[in-house]
matplotlib code that plots the C-alpha trace (Angstrom):
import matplotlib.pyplot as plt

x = [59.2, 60.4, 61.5, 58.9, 60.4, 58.4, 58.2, 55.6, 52.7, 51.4, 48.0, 46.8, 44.4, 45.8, 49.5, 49.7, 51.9, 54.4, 54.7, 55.4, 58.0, 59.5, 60.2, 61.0, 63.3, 64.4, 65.0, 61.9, 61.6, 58.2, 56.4, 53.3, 50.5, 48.7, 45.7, 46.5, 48.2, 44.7, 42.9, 45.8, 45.6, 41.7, 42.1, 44.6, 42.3, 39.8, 42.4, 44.1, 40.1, 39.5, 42.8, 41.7, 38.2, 39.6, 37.4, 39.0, 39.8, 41.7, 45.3, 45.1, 44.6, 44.7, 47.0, 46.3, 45.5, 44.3, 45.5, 43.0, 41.1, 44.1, 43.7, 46.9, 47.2, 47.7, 51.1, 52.2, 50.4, 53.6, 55.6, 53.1, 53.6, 57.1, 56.9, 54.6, 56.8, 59.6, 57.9, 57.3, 60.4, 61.3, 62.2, 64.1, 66.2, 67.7, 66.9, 64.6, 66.1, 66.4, 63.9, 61.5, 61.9, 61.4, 58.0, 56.9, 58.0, 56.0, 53.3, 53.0, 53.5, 50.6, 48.4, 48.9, 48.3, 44.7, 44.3, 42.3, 44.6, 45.4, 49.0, 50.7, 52.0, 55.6, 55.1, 54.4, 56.8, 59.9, 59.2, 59.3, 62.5, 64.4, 62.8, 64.4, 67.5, 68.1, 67.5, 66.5, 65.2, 66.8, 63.5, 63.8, 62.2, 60.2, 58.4, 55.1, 51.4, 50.1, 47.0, 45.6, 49.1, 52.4, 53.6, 57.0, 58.1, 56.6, 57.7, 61.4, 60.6, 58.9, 61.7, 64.3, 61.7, 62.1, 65.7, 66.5, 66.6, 69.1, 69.2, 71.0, 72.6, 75.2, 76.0, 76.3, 74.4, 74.0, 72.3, 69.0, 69.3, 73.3, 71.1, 68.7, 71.8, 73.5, 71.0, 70.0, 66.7, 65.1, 63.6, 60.0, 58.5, 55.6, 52.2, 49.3, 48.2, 51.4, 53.1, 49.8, 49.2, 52.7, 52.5, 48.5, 49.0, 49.8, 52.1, 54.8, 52.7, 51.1, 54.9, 56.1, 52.8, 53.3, 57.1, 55.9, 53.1, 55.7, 58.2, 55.2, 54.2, 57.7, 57.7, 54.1, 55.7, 58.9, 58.7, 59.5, 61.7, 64.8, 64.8, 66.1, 64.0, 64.1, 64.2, 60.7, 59.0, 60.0, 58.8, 55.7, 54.8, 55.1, 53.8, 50.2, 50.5, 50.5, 48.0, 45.6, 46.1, 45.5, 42.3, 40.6, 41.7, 43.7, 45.4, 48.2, 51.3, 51.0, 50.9, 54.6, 56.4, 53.6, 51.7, 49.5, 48.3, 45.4, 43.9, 43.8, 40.6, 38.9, 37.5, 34.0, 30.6, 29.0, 25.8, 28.0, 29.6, 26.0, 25.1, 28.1, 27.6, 23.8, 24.8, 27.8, 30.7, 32.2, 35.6, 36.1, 34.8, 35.4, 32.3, 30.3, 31.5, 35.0, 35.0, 32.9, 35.6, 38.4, 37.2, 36.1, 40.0, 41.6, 38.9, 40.0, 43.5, 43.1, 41.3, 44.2, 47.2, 45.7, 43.7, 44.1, 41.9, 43.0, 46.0, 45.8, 47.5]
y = [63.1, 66.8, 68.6, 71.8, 74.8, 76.6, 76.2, 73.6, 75.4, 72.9, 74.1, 70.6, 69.8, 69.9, 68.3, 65.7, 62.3, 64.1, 66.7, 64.4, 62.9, 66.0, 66.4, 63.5, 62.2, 65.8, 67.9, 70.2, 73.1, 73.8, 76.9, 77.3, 78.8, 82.1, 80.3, 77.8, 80.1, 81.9, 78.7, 77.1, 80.8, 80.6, 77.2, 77.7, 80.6, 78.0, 75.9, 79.4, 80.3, 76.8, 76.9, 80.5, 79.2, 76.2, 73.6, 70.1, 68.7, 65.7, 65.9, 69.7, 69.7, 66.2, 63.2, 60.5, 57.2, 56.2, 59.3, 61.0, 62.0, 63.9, 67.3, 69.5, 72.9, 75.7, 76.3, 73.0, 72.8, 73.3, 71.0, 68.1, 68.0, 68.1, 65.2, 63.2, 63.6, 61.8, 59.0, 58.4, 58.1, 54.6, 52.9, 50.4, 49.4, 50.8, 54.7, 55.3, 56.6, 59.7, 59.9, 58.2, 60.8, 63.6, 62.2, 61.5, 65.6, 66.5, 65.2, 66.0, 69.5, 69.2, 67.5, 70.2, 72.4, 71.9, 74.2, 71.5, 70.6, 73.9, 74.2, 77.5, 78.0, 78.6, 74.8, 73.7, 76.8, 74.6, 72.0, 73.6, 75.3, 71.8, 70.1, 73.0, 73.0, 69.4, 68.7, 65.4, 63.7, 60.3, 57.9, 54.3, 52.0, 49.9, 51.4, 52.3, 49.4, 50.6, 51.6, 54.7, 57.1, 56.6, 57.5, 56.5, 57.3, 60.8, 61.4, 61.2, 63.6, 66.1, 65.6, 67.2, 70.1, 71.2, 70.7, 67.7, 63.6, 63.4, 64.7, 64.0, 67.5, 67.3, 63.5, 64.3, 62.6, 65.7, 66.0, 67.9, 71.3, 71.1, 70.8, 72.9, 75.1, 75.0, 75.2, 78.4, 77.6, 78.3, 75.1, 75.3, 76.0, 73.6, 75.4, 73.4, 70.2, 70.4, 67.5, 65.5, 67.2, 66.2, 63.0, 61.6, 61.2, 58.2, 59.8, 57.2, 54.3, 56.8, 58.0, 54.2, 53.0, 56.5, 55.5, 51.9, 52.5, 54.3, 51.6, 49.3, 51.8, 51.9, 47.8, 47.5, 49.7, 47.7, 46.2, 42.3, 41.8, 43.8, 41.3, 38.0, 35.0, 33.5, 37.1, 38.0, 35.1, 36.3, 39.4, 38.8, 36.1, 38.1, 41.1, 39.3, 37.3, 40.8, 42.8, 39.3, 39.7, 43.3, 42.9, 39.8, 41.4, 38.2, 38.5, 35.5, 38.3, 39.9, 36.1, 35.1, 37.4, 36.6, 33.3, 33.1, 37.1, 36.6, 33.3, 33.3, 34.7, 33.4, 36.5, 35.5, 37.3, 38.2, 36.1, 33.4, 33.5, 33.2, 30.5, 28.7, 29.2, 27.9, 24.7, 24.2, 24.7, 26.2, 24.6, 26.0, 29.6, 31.5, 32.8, 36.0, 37.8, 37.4, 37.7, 41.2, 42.6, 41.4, 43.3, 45.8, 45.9, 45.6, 48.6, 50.6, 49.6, 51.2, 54.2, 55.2, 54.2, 56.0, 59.5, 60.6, 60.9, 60.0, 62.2, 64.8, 63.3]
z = [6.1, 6.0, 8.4, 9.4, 8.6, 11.4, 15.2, 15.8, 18.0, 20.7, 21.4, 22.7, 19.9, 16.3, 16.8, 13.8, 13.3, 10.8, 14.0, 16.3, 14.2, 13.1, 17.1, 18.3, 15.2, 13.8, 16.7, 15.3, 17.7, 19.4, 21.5, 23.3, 21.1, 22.9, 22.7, 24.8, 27.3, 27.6, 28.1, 30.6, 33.0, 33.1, 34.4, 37.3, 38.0, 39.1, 41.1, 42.6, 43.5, 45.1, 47.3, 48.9, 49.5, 52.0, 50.2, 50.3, 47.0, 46.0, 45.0, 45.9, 49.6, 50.4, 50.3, 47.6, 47.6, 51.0, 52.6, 50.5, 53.9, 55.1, 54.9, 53.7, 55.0, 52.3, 54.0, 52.4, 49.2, 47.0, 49.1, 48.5, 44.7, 44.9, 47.3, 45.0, 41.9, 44.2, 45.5, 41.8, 40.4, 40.6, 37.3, 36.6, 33.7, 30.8, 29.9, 27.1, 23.8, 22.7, 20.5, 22.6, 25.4, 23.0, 22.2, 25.3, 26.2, 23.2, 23.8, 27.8, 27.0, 24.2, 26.4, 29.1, 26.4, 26.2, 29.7, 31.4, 34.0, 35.9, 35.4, 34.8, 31.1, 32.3, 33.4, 29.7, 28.2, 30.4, 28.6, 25.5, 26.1, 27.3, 23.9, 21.9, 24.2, 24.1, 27.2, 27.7, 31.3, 31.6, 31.7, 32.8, 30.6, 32.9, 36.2, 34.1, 35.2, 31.6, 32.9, 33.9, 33.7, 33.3, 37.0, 37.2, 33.3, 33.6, 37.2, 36.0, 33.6, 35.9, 38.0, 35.6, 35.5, 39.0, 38.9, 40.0, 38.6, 35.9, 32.1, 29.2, 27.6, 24.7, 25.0, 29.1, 31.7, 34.1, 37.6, 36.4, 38.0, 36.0, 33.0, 33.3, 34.3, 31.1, 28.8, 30.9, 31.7, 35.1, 37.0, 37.4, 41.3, 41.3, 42.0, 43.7, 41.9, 39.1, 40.5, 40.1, 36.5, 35.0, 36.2, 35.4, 31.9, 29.4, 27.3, 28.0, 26.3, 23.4, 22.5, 22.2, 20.2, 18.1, 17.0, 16.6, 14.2, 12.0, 12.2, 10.9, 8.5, 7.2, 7.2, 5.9, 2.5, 2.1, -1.1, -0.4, -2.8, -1.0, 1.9, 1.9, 1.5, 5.1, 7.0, 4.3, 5.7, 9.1, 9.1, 7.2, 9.5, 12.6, 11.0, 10.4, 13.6, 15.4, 13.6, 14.3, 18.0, 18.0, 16.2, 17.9, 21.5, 22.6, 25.5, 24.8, 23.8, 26.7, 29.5, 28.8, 31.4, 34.0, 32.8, 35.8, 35.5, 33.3, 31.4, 27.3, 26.1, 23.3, 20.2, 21.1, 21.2, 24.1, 22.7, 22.1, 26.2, 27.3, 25.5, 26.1, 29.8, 29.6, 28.3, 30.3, 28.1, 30.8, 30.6, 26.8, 27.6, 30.4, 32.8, 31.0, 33.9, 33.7, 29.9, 29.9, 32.6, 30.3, 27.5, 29.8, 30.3, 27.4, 25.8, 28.6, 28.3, 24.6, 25.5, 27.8, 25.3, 21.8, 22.7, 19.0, 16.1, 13.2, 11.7, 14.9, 18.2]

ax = plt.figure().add_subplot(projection="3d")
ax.plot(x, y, z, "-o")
ax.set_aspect("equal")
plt.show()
């Protein structure tokens, strides 16, 4: 993979695998295309427009959650997505790498990009400018349900953003705002509904699966015949055993940590799980119900963790 020898523009629809790599693995620097700029002002237009009409809408005026009925007055608009990014960063364990963060920046500030959420392009242009800067948020590695956004993981990144959580600069862990700091770049004064932008996203599970499907890739065209006999058999074994449980849907990778969380679902039609219920079979197959809400799940579970088409991310 080469290196591009231009600045990667992020314009939210056209970034590619080799892009993605070239950031996150080669330090390739990036900028905000004009289009996108255009498209990302119009949109916080709207949300600028909605704020001096006094409507209520969620995650603008409001609290979230079950506070959504509680009303937010203008005066403390900004104050509430500052808050929100806070209350979100709690992960645990061991940071992310370095090269893991950098994808996970990348592609925030491309999905931004597309001007659908109503953030200000000096939001996305900060992120830019720590990417080329080297200025990396320190993400814990666990914190994230999987689901519907990764919260905590990007909440520790938009933290760094406003000046504050921690960042790696140079080989230094730094207080964000020292970061920032250094690599003279101005922290970003959350507007209305930021806080909630940065953070709704699933760009912490899309950057891991990303750097996993090249390490894959990469195993998948190792000729056999450089590896040892026992460690070939290894890896082959596992590499099929894992592609198997992708494809069928099962869910029996994922019960070890919690065995309890969710029973073993068997690759079966939906004709087959009602028939299997009519004549009983009931303690091979699970209910119809239960089985079309698992792969009601796992479907969504996929949606959320690979928004890309083919070679554009």
């Amino acid at each position: 993979m080469k290196s591009p020898k231009t600045t990667i523009e992020l314009n939210g629809n056209d970034l590619t695998f080799d892009q993605l790599y070239a950031v996150a693995l080669q330090d390739a620097k990036v900028c905000l295309a004009r289009i996108a700029c255009e498209k990302m002002d119009a949109s916080r237009t709207v949300v600028d427009k909605l704020i001096a009409s006094g409507k209520t809408a969620y995650g603008i005026n409001t609290g979230f959650g079950k506070l959504a009925s509680v009303r937010i007055s203008t005066e403390q608009v900004r104050q509430l997505q500052v808050n929100l990014v806070r209350s979100h960063s709690c992960g645990v364990g061991e940071p992310l790498s370095k090269s893991e963060t950098r994808a996970i920046m990348v592609l925030r500030a491309n999905a931004l990009a597309k001007g659908l959420s109503g953030v200000n392009p000096a939001t996305v242009e900060t992120l830019c400018a720590m990417l080329n800067a080297g200025v990396h948020p320190v993400i814990p590695s666990q914190g994230s349900v999987g689901a519907s956004g990764d919260l905590a993981p990007l909440a520790h990144l938009a933290q760094v953003v406003i000046g504050e959580g921690q960042a790696e600069f140079h080989g230094e862990i730094l207080s964000g705002g020292e970061a920032l700091k250094s690599a003279k770049i101005s922290p970003v004064r959350l507007d209305a509904k930021e806080g909630l932008s940065l953070l709704n996203g699933t760009q912490g599970m899309l950057a891991l699966l990303s750097l996993a499907l090249r390490h894959a890739d990469a195993l998948a065209d190792t000729p056999l015949q450089i590896l040892p006999t026992l460690r070939r058999r290894f890896l082959s074994t596992r590499y099929v055993a894992a592609l198997a449980h992708l494809i069928c849907g099962l869910c029996t990778p994922a019960r070890t940590p919690v065995p309890d969380a969710q029973p073993e679902i068997l690759p079966i039609s939906t004709k087959a799980a009602k028939s299997a219920n009519r004549i009983g079979q009931r303690k091979k197959i699970r209910a119809y119900k239960t089985l079309t809400a698992c792969a009601a799940r796992r479907k969504y579970m996929a949606r959320c963790a690979i928004p890309f088409r083919r070679r554009a991310i």
